[in-house]
SERO-4910 file (N, C-alpha, C, O; in steps of 0.05 Angstrom, whole numbers):
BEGIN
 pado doro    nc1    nc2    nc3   cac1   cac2   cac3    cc1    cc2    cc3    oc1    oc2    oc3
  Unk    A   1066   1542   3666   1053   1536   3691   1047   1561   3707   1026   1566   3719
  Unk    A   1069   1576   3704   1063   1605   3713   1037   1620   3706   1020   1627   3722
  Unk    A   1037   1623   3677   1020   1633   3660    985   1622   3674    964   1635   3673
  Unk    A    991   1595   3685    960   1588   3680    952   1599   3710    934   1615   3714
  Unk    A    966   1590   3725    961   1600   3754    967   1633   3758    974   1637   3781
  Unk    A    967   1649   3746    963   1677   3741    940   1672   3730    920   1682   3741
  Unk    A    936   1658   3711    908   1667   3702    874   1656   3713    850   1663   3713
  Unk    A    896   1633   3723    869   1626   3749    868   1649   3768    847   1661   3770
  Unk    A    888   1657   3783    873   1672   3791    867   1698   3793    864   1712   3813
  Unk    A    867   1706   3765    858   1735   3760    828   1725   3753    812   1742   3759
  Unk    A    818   1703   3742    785   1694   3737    778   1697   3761    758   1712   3760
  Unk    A    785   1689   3791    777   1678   3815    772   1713   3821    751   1721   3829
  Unk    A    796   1730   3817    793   1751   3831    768   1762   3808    748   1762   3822
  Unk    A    764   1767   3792    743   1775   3770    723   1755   3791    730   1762   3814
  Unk    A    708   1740   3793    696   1718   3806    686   1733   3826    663   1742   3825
  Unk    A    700   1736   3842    697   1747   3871    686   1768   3871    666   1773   3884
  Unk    A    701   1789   3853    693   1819   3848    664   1825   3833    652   1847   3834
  Unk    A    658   1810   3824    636   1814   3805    613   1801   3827    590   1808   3822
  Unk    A    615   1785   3848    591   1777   3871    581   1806   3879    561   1819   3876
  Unk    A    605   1809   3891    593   1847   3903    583   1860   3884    572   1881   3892
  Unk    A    581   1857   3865    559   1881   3845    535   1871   3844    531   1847   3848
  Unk    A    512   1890   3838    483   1890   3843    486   1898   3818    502   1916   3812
  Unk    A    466   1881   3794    457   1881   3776    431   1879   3772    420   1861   3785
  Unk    A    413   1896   3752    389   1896   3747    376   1904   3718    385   1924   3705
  Unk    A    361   1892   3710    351   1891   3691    328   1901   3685    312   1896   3703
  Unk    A    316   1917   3660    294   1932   3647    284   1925   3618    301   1926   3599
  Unk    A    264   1921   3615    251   1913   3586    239   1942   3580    219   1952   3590
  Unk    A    255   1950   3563    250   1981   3547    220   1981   3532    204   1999   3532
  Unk    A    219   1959   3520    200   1953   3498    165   1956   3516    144   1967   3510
  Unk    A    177   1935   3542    157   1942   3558    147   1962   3574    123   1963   3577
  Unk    A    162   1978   3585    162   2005   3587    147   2024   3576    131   2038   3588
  Unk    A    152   2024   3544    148   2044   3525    125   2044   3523    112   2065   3522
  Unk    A    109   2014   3519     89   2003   3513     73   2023   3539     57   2039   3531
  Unk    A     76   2022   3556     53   2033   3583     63   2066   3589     61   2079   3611
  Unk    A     73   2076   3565     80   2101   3571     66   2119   3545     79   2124   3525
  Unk    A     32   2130   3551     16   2137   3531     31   2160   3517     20   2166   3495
  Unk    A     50   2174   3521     55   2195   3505     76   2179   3487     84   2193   3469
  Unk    A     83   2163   3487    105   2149   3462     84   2136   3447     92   2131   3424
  Unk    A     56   2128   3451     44   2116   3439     30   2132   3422     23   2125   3400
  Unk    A     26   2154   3431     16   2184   3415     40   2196   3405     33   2202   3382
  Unk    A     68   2205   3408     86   2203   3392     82   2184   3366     69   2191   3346
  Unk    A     96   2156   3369     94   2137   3354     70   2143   3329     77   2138   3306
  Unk    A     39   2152   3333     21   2154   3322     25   2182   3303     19   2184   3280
  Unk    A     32   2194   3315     48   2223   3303     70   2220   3280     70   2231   3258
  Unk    A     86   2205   3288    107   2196   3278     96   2178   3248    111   2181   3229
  Unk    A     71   2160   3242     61   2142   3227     43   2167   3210     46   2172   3186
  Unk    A     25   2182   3227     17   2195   3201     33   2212   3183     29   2211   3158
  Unk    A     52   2228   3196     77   2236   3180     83   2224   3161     76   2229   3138
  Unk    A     95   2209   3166    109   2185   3150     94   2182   3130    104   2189   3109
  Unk    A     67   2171   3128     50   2167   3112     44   2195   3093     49   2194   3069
  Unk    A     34   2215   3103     35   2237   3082     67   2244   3066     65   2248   3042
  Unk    A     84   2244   3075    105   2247   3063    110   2224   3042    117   2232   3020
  Unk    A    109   2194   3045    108   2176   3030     88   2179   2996     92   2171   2973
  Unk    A     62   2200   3014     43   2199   2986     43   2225   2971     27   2232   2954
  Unk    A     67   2242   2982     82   2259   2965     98   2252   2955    107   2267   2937
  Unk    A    112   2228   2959    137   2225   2941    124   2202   2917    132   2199   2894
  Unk    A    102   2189   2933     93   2161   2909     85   2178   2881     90   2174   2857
  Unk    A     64   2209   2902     60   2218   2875     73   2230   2856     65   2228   2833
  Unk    A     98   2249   2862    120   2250   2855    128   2227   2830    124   2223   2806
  Unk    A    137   2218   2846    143   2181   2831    124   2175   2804    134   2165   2783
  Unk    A    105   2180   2805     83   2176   2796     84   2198   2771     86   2188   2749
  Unk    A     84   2216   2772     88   2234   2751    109   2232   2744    107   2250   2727
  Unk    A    145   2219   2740    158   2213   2731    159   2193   2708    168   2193   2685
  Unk    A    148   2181   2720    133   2145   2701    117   2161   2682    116   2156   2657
  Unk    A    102   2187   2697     84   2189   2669     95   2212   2650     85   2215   2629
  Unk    A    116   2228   2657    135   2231   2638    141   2217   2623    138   2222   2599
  Unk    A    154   2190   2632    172   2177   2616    157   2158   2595    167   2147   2575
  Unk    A    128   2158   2605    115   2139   2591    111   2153   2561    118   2143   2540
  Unk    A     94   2184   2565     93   2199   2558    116   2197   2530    111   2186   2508
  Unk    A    141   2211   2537    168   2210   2518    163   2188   2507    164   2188   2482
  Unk    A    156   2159   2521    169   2130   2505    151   2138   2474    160   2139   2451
  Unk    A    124   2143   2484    102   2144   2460    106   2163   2442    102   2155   2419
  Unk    A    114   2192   2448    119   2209   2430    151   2206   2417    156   2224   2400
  Unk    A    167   2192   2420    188   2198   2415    204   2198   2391    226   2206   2383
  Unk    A    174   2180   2376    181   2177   2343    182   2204   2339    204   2211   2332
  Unk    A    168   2221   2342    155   2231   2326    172   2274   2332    170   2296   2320
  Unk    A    187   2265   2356    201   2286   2366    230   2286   2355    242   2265   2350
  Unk    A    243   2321   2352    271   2317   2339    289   2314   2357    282   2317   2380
  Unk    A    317   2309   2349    334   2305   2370    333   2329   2396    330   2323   2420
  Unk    A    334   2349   2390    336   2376   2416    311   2368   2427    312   2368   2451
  Unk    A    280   2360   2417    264   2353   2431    257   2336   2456    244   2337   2477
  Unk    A    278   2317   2440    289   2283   2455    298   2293   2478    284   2290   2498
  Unk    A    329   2309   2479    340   2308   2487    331   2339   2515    345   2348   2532
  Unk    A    318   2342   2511    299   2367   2524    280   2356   2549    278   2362   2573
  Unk    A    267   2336   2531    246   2325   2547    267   2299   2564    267   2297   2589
  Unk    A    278   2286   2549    301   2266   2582    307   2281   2595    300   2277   2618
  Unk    A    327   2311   2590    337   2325   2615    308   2335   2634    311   2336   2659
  Unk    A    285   2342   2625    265   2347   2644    258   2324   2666    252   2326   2690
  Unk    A    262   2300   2648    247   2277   2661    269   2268   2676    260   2252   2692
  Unk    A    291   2271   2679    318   2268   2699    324   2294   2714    343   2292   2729
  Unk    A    312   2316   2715    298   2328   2730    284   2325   2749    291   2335   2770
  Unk    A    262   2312   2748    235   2311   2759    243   2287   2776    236   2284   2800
  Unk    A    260   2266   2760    269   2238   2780    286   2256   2805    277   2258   2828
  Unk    A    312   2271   2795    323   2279   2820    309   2304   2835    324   2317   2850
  Unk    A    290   2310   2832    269   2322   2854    259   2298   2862    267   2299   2886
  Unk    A    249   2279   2861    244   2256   2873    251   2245   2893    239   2236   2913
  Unk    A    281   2245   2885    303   2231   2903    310   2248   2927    311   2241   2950
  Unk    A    315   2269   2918    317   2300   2935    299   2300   2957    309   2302   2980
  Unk    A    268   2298   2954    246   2298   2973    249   2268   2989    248   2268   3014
  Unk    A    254   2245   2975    255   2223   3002    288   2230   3012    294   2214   3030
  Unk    A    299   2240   3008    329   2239   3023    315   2264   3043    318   2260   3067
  Unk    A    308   2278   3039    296   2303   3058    277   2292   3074    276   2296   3098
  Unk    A    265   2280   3063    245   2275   3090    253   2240   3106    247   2232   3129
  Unk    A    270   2224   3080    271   2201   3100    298   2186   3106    301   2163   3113
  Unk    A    320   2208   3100    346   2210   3092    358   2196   3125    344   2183   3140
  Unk    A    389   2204   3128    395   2197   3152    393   2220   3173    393   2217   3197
  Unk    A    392   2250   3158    387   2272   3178    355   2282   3163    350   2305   3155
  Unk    A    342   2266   3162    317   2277   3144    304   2286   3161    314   2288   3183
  Unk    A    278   2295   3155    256   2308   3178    241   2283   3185    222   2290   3199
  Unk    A    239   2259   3182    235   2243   3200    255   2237   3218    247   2239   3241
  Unk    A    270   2232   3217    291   2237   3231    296   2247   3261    301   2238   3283
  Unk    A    292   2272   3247    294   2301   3267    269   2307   3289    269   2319   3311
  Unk    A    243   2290   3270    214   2295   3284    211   2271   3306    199   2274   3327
  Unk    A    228   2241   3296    230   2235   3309    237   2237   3346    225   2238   3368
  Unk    A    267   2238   3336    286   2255   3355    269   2276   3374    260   2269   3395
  Unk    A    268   2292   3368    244   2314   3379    222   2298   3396    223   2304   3420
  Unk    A    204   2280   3390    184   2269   3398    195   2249   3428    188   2249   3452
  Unk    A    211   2235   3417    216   2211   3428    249   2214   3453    256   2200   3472
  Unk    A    261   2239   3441    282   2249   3463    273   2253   3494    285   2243   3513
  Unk    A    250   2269   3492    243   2277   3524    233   2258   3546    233   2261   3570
  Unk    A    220   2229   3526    213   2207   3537    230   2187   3549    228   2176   3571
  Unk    A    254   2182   3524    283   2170   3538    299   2174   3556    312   2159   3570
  Unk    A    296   2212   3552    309   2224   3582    296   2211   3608    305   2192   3621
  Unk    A    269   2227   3612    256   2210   3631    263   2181   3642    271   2171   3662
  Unk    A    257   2175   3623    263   2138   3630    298   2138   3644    305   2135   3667
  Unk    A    311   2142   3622    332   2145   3636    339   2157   3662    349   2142   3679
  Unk    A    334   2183   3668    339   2194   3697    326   2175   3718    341   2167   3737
  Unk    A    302   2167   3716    284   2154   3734    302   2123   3736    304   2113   3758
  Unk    A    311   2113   3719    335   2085   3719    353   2094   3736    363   2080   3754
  Unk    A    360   2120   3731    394   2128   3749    387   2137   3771    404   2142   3788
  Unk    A    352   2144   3780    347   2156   3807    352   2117   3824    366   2111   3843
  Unk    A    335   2099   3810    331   2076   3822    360   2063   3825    366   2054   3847
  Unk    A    376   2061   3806    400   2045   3807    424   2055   3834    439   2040   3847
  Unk    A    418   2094   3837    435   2099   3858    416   2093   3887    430   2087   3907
  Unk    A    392   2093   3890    384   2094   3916    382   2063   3921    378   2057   3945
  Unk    A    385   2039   3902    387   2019   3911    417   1999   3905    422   1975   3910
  Unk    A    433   2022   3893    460   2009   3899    461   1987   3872    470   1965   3879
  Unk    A    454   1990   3849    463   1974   3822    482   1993   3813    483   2017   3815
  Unk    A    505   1966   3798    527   1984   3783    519   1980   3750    531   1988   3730
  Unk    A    496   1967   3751    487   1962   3724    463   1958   3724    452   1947   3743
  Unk    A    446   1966   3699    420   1961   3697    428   1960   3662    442   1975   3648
  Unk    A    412   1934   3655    419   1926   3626    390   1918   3618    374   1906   3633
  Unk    A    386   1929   3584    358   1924   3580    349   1903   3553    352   1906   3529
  Unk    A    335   1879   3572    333   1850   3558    320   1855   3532    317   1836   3516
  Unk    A    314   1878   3526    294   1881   3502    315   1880   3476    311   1869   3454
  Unk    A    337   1895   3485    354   1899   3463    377   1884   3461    391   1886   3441
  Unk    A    383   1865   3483    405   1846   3493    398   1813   3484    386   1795   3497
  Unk    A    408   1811   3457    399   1782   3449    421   1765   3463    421   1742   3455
  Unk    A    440   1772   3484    458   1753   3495    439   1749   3527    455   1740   3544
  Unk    A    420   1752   3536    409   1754   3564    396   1724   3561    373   1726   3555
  Unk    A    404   1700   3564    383   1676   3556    360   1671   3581    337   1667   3575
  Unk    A    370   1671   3607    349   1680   3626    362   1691   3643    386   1689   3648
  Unk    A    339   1711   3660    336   1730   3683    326   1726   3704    316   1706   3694
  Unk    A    319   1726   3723    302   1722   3755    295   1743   3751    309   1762   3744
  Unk    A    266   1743   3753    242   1768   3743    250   1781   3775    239   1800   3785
  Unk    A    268   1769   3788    271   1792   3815    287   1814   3804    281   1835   3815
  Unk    A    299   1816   3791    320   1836   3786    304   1854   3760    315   1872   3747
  Unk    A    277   1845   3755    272   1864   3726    257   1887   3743    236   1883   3756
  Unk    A    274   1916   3739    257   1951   3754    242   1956   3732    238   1980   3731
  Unk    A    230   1945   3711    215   1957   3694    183   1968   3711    174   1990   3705
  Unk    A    170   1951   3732    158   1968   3738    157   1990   3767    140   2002   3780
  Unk    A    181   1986   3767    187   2002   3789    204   2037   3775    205   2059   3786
  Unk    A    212   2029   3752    215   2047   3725    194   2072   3717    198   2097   3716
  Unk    A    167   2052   3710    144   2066   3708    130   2078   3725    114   2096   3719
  Unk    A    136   2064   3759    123   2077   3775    137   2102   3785    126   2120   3797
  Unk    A    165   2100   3777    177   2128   3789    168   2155   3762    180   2177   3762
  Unk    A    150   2150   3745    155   2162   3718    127   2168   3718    119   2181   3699
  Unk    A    112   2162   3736     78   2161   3753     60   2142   3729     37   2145   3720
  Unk    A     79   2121   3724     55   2107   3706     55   2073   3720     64   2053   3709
  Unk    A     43   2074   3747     38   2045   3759     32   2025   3750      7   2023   3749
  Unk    A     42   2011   3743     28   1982   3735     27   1958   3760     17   1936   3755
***
């Protein structure tokens, strides 16, 4: 009986305490979207991607035709031949592997180009959240884009464009 009435009212005091906080909310996604240099990043970011991909397909591509290569000749080659031409062609696969771990690895140069591109934009965003949250007194600003627990909001509390306007992009 003790137990419950302690724990009533530590909810009540949680209850109480949590009225006095000012909470507000930001859609990142929407943000990003009206912020042209992430959209020119982002585009930066796709052609990359894409040339590096058609270095490795072709890469890729000359492996297969190694191997196709060996399948056909291989009657006709002696063992040190055989065994010459697989170690080339297991070669050529781990240069393969080597180039997408480098360029699309977990510290790859997409990665890194990302990072680079898209760092100085999040800063921004960020500082401009922490200029708005202290001059209007939120102890939180949480962002619905990435929060699949938010089921609804009162569009009064969303600074996304009050976000953009401190970042000089008005909507």
């Amino acid at each position: 009986m003790k137990r419950i009435i302690f724990i009533l009212a530590l909810v009540a005091a949680f209850a109480f305490e949590s009225k006095a906080q000012k909470f507000a909310l930001i859609d990142m996604e929407y943000i990003l979207k009206n912020i042209p240099s992430y959209e020119m990043a982002n585009e930066q970011l796709k052609q990359v991607s894409q040339r590096w991909e058609k270095e490795i397909t072709t890469q890729a591509q000359k492996v297969e035709s190694m191997y196709k290569e060996y399948q056909s000749n291989s009657v006709f080659l002696s063992d040190d031949q055989k065994k010459k031409k697989e170690e080339e062609i297991v070669a050529e696969d781990k240069k393969t592997q080597d180039l997408r771990r480098k360029y699309f690895g977990p510290e790859g140069e997409l990665f890194k180009k990302r990072e680079s591109l898209m760092k100085p934009i999040q800063d921004d965003i960020y500082n401009a959240v922490k200029q708005i949250s202290e001059t209007k007194g939120y102890q939180m600003v949480m962002d619905r884009a990435s929060s699949a627990n938010i089921i609804f909001a009162s569009p009064r509390i969303d600074i996304s464009n009050e976000v953009l306007a401190k970042l000089g992009y008005s909507k």
